[in-house]
C-alpha positions in Angstrom: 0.0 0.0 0.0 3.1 2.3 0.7 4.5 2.2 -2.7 1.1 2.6 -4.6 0.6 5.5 -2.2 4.3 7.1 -2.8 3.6 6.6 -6.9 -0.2 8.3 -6.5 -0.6 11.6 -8.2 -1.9 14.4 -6.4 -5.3 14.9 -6.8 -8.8 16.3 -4.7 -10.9 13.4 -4.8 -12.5 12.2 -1.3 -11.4 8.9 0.4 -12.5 7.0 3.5 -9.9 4.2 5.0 -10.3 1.4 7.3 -8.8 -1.1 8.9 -9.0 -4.7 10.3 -7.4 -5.3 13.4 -7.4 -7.7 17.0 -7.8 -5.9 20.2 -3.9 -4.8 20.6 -2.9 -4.0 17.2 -0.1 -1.3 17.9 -0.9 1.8 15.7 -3.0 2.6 12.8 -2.5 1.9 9.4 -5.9 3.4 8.6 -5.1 6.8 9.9 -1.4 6.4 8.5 -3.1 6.1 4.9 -5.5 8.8 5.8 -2.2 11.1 6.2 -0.5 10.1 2.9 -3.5 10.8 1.0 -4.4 14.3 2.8 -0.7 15.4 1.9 -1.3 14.3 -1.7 -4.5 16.9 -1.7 -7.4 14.4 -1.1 -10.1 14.7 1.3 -11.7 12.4 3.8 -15.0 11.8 3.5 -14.9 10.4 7.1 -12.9 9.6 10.1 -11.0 6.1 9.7 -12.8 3.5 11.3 -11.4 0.1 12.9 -13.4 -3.1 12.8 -11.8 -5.9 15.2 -11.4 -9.2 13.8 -11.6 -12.8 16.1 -8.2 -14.3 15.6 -4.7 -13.1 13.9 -6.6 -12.4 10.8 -10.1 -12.8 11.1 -12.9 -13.9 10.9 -14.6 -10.2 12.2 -16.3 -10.2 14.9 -19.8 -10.9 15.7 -21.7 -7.3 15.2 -18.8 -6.2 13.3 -19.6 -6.8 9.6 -23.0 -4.5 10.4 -20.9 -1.9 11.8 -19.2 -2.0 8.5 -22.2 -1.7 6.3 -23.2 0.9 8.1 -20.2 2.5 7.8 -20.3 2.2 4.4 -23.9 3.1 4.1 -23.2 6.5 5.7 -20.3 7.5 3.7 -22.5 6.7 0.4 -25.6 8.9 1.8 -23.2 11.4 2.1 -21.8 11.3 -1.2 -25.3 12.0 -2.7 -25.6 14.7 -0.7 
């Protein structure tokens, strides 16, 4: 994801990141993303969101693929204004 992000053009289009993770994960890849593409000129079109996972790699968590679609639900909303 680093090196697609260091090759991106700049550009003004909005973006919305998220991120899988377990309970400990150190950091936030979402938010590091989110800071790549704000200094390339693109705009969030909301805060980076974190859905938690069972095990090392998944599966999600119960509840957490409906917090997801929701997510995703109310970023589309607001793209249609």
């Amino acid at each position: 994801m680093r090196t697609w992000l260091d090759t991106l053009a700049p550009g003004g289009a909005r973006y919305a990141t998220f991120e899988t993770r377990i309970w400990w994960s150190p950091g936030s890849s979402a938010k590091t993303i989110a800071r790549m593409l704000d200094a390339k000129g693109y705009a969030a079109a909301a805060p980076s969101e974190k859905f938690m996972v069972t095990g090392k790699y998944g599966p999600l968590k119960e509840g957490e693929l409906e917090r997801a679609r929701a997510w995703g639900a109310s970023i589309a909303k607001a793209a249609r204004g």
